[in-house]
C-alpha positions as a LaTeX table, in Angstrom:
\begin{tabular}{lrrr}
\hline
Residue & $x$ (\AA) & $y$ (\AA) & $z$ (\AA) \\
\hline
Unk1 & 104.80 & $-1.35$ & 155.50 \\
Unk2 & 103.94 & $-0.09$ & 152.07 \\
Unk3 & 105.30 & 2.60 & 150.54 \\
Unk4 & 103.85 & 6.10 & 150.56 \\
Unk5 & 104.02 & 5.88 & 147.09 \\
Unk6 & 101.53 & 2.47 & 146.80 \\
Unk7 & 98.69 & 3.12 & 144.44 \\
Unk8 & 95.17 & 2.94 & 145.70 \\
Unk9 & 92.64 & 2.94 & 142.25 \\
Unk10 & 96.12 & 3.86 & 139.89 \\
Unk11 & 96.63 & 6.76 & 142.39 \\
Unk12 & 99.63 & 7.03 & 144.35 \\
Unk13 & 99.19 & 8.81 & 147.72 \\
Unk14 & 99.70 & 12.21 & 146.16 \\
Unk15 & 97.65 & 12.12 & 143.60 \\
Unk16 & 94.35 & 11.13 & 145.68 \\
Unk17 & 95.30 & 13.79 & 147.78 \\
Unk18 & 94.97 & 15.66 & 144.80 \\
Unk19 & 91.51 & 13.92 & 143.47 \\
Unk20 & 90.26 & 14.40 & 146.68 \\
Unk21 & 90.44 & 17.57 & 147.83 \\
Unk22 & 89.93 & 19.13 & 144.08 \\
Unk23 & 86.42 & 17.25 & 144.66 \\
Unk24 & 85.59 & 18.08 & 147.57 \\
Unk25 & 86.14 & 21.55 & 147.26 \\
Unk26 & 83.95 & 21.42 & 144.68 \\
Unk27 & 86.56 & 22.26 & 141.22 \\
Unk28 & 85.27 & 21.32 & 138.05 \\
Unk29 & 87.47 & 22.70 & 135.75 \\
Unk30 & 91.39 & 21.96 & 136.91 \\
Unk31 & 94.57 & 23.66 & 135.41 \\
Unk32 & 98.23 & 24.12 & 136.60 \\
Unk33 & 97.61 & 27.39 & 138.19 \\
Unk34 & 95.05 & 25.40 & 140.72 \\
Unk35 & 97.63 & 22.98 & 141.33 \\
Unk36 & 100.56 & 25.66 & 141.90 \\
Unk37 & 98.97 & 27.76 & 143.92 \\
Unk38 & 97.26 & 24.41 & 146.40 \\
Unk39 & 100.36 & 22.26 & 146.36 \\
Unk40 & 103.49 & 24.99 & 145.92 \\
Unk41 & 104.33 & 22.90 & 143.15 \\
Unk42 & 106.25 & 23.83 & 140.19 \\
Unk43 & 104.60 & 24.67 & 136.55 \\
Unk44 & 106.46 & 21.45 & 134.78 \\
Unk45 & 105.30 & 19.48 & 138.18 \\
Unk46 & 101.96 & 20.48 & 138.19 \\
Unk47 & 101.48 & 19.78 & 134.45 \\
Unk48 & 102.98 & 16.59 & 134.33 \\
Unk49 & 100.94 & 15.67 & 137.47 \\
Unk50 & 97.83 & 16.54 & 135.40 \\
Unk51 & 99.15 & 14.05 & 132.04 \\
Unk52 & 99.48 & 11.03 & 134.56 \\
Unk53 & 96.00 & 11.88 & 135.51 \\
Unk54 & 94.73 & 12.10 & 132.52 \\
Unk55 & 96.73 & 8.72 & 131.20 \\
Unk56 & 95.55 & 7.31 & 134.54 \\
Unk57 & 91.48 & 7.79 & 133.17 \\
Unk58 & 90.75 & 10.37 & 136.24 \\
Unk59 & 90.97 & 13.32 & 134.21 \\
Unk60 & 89.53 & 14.31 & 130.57 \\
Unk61 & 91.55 & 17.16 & 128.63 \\
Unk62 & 88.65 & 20.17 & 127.15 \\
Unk63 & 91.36 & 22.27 & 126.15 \\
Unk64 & 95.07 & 22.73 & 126.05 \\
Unk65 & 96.00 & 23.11 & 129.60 \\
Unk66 & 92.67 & 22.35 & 131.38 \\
Unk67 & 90.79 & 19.22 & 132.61 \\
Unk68 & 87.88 & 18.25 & 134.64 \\
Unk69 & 86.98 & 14.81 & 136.29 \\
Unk70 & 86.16 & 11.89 & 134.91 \\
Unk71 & 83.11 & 9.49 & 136.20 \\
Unk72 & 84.48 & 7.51 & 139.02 \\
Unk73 & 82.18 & 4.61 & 138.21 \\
Unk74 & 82.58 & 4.79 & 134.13 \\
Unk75 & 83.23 & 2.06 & 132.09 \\
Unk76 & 84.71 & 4.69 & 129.38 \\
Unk77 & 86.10 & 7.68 & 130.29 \\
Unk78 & 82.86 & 10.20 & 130.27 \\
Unk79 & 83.62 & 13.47 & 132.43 \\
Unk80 & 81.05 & 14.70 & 135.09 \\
Unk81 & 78.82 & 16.73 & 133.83 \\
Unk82 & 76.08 & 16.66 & 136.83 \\
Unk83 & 76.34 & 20.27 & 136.76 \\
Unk84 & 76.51 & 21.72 & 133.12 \\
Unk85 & 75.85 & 25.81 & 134.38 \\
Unk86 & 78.50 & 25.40 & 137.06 \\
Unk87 & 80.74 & 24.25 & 134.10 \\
Unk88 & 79.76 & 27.18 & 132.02 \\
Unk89 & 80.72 & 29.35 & 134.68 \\
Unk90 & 84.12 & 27.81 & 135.03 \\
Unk91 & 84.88 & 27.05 & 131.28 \\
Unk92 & 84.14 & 30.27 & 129.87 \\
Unk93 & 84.16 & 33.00 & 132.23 \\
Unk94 & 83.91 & 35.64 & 132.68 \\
Unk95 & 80.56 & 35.01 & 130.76 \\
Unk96 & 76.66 & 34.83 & 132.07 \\
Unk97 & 73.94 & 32.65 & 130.61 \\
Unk98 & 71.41 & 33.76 & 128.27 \\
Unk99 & 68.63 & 32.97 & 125.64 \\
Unk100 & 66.92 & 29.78 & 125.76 \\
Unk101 & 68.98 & 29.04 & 129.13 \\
Unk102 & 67.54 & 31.51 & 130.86 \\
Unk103 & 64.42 & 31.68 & 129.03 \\
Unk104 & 63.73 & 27.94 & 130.29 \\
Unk105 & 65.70 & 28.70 & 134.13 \\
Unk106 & 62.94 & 31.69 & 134.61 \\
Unk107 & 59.92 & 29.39 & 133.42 \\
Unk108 & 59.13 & 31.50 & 129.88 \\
Unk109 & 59.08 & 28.22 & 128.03 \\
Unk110 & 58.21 & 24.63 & 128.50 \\
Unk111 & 60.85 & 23.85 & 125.47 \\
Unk112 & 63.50 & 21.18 & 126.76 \\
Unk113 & 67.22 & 22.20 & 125.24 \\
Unk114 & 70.18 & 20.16 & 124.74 \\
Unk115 & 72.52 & 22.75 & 125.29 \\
Unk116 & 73.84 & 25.68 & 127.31 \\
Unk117 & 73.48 & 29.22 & 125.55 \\
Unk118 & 76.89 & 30.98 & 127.14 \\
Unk119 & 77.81 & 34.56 & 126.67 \\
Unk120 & 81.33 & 35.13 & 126.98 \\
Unk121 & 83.45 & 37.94 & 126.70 \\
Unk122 & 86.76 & 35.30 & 126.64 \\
Unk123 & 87.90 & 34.47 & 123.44 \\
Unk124 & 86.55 & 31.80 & 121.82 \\
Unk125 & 87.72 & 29.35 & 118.86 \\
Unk126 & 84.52 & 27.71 & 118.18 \\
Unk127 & 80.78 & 29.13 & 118.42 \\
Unk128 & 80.31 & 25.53 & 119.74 \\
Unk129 & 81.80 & 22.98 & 122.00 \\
Unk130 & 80.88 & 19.50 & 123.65 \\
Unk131 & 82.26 & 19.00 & 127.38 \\
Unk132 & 81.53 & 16.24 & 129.41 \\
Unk133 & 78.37 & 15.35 & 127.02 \\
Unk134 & 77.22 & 18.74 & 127.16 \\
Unk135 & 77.04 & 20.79 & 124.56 \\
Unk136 & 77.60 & 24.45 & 124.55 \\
Unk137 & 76.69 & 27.31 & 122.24 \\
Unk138 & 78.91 & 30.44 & 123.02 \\
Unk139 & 78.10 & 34.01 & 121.61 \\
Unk140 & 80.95 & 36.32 & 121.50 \\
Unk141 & 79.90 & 40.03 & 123.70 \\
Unk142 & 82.19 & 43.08 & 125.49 \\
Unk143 & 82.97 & 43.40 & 128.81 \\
Unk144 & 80.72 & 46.16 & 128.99 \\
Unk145 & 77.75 & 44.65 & 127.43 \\
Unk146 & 77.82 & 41.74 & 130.50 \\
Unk147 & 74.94 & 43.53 & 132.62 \\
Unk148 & 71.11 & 42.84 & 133.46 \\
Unk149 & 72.44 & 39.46 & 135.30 \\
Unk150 & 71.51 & 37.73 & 138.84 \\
Unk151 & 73.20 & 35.00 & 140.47 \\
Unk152 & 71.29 & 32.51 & 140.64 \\
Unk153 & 72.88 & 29.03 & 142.74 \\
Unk154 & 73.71 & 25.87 & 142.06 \\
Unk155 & 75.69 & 23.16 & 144.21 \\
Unk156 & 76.47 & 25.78 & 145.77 \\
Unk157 & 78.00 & 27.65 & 143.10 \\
Unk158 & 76.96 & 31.04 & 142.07 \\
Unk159 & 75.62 & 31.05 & 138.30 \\
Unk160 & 75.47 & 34.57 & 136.47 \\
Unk161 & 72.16 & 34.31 & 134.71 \\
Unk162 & 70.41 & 36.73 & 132.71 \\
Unk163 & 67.16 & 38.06 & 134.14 \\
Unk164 & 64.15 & 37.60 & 132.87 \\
Unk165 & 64.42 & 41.38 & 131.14 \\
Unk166 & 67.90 & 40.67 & 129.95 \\
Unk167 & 67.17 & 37.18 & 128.46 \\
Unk168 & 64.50 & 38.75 & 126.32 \\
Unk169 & 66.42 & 41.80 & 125.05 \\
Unk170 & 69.31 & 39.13 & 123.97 \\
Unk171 & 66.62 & 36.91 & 122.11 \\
Unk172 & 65.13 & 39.81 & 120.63 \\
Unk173 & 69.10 & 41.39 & 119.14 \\
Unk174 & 69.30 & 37.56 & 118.06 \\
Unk175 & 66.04 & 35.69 & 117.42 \\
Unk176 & 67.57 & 31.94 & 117.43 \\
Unk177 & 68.98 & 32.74 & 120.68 \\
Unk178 & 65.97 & 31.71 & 121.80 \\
Unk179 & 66.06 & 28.23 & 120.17 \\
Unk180 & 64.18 & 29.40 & 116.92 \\
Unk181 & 62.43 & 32.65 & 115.93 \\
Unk182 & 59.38 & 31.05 & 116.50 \\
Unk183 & 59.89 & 29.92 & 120.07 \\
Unk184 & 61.52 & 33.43 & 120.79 \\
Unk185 & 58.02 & 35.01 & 120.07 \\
Unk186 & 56.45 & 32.77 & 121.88 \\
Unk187 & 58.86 & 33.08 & 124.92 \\
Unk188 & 58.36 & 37.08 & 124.31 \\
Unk189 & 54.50 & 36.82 & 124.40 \\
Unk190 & 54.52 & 34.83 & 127.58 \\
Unk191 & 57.10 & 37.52 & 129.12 \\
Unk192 & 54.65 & 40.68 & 128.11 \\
Unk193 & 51.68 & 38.71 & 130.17 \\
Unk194 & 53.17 & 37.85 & 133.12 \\
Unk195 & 53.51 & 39.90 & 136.13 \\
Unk196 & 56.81 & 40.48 & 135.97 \\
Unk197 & 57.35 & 42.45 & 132.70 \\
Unk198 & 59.05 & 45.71 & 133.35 \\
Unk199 & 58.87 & 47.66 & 130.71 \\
Unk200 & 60.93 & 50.47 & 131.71 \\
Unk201 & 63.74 & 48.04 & 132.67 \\
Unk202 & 63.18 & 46.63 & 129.25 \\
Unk203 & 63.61 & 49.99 & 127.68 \\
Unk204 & 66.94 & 50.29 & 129.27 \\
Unk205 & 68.59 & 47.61 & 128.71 \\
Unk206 & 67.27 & 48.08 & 124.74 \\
Unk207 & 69.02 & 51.04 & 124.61 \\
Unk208 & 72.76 & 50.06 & 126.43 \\
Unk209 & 72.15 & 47.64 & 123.65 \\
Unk210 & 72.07 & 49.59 & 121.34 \\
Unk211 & 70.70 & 47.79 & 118.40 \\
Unk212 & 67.50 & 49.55 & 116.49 \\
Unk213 & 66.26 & 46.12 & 115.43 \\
Unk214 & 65.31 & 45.16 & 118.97 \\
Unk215 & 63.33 & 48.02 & 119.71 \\
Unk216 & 61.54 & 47.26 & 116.19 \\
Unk217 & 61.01 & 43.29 & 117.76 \\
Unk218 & 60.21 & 44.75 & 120.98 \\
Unk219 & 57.38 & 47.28 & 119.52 \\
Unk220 & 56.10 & 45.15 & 117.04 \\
Unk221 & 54.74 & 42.51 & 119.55 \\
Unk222 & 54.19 & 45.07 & 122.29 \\
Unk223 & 51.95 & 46.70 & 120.51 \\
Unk224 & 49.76 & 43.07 & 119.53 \\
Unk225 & 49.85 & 41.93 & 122.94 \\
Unk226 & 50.16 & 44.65 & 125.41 \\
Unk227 & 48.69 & 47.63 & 123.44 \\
Unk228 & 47.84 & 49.02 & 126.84 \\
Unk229 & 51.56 & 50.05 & 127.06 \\
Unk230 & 51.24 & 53.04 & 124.71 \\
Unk231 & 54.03 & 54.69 & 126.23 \\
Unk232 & 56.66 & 51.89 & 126.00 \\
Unk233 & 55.32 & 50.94 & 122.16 \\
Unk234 & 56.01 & 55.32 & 121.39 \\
Unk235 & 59.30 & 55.06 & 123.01 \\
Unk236 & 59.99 & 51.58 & 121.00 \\
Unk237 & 58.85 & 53.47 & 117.76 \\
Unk238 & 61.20 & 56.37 & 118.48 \\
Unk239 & 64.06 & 54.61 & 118.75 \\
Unk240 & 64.06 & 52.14 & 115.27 \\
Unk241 & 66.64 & 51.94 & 112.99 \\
Unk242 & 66.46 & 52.40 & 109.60 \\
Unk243 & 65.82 & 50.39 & 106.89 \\
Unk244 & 63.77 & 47.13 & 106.96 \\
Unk245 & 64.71 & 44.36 & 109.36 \\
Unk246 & 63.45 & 40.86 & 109.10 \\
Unk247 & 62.43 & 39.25 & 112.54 \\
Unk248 & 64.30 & 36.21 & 112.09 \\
Unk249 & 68.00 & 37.28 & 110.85 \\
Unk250 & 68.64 & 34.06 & 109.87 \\
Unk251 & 65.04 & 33.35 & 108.00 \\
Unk252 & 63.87 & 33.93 & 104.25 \\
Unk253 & 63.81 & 37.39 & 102.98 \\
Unk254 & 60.08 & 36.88 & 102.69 \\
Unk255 & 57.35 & 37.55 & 104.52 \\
Unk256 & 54.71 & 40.55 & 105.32 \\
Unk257 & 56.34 & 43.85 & 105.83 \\
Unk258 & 55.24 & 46.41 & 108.65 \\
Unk259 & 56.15 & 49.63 & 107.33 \\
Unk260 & 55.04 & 51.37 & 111.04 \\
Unk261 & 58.31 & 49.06 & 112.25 \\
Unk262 & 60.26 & 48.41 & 109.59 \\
Unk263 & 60.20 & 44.73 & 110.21 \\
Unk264 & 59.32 & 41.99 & 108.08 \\
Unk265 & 57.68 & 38.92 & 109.71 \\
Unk266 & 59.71 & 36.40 & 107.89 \\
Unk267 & 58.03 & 33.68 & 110.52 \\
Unk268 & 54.84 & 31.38 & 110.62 \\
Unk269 & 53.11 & 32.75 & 113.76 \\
Unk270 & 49.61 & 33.33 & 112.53 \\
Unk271 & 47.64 & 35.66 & 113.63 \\
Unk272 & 49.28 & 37.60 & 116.91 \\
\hline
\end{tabular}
């Protein structure tokens, strides 16, 4: 009879119990609290269990302290990463998605991204990190500025998304949020036209905001696009900031000026 101990795949018995169940149950990210609280292990048991995994090739490392799965079929140890807005949701939480991530989940653009645009209120070291072969770009926010989401599923895993009002408020406060300034106007424009702009909701959100730029973004196109929305472009007007803003932050400092808005349009767009 073979020990309980045998190894099955460089597990012992234990340790696919372990594998197992973790996968089943659907973790993705995997620390020693998990194991702790599951297995009434201790802290120095549960941590060396997840180094033997990890030597073993089951486990990857993403940060001190925390793993997630590793391929079972890979010929090199590349993590899982079926699922990269479940592992948003467990790597940097509490945190929603935003930007081009929900610009592209909510059908605004027909732009394909090769990354994840996370807003976290956890502390961060980097503004960007690869996991698993995904890469993520993580902005920085308050607890308190974490609103105007929907959970929106996957593998049966609730995702905090932005909606649709949200993710164009954040793109406006940071043009390249939505992949460039120029795809932000465009994702903007096809927002105003479809059925389900809400400009009052819009308005709202603006304001918790609380950044004048936005509302100069937010007017400025409003007013070439929907000038039908008199009221919401009056209210946007009301409520700029001072100064002159460019519409890409990050752009030249050139570029026709609106002096009704206070915004130069420091991007090629043509006429709009």
């Amino acid at each position: 009879m073979k020990n309980q101990e045998a190894t099955l795949g460089g597990l012992s018995a234990q340790e696919r119990q372990i594998v197992g169940g973790l996968r089943r149950d659907g973790f993705t990210v995997i620390d020693n609290q998990i194991l702790i609280q599951r297995y009434e292990v201790s802290r120095n048991t549960a941590n060396q269990m997840l180094i033997r995994l990890e030597k073993k090739g089951w486990l990857q490392r993403v940060e001190r302290g925390r793993y997630i799965f590793v391929e079972l079929t890979a010929a090199k140890p590349n993590p899982i990463a079926e699922d990269a807005l479940v592992l948003a949701m467990d790597l940097f939480s509490p945190c929603y998605l935003s930007g081009w991530t929900a610009a592209e989940h909510w059908g605004l653009t027909e732009q394909i991204f090769n990354s994840i645009l996370v807003y976290s209120s956890a502390y961060q070291r980097t503004s960007e990190k690869k996991v698993g072969g995904i890469n993520f770009v993580l902005r920085r926010v308050k607890d308190n500025e974490i609103f105007g989401t929907k959970i929106v599923w996957s593998s049966n895993r609730k995702i905090v998304m932005a909606d649709k009002h949200r993710a164009i408020i954040d793109i406006l406060n940071r043009p390249v949020d939505g992949g460039s300034a120029v795809v932000a106007f465009e994702i903007c424009k096809e927002y105003f036209v479809s059925p389900d702009a809400d400009f009052q909701t819009l308005l709202r959100y603006a304001e918790r905001l609380g950044n004048g730029a936005v509302f100069k973004r937010l007017g400025l196109i409003a007013e070439n696009i929907v000038p039908s929305q008199k009221e919401f472009i009056d209210t946007c007007l009301q409520n700029i900031s001072k100064g002159i803003s460019l519409f890409d932050p990050s752009g030249p400092k050139k570029g026709q000026i609106s002096s009704k808005w206070n915004l130069r349009m420091n991007i090629a767009i043509g006429k709009i």
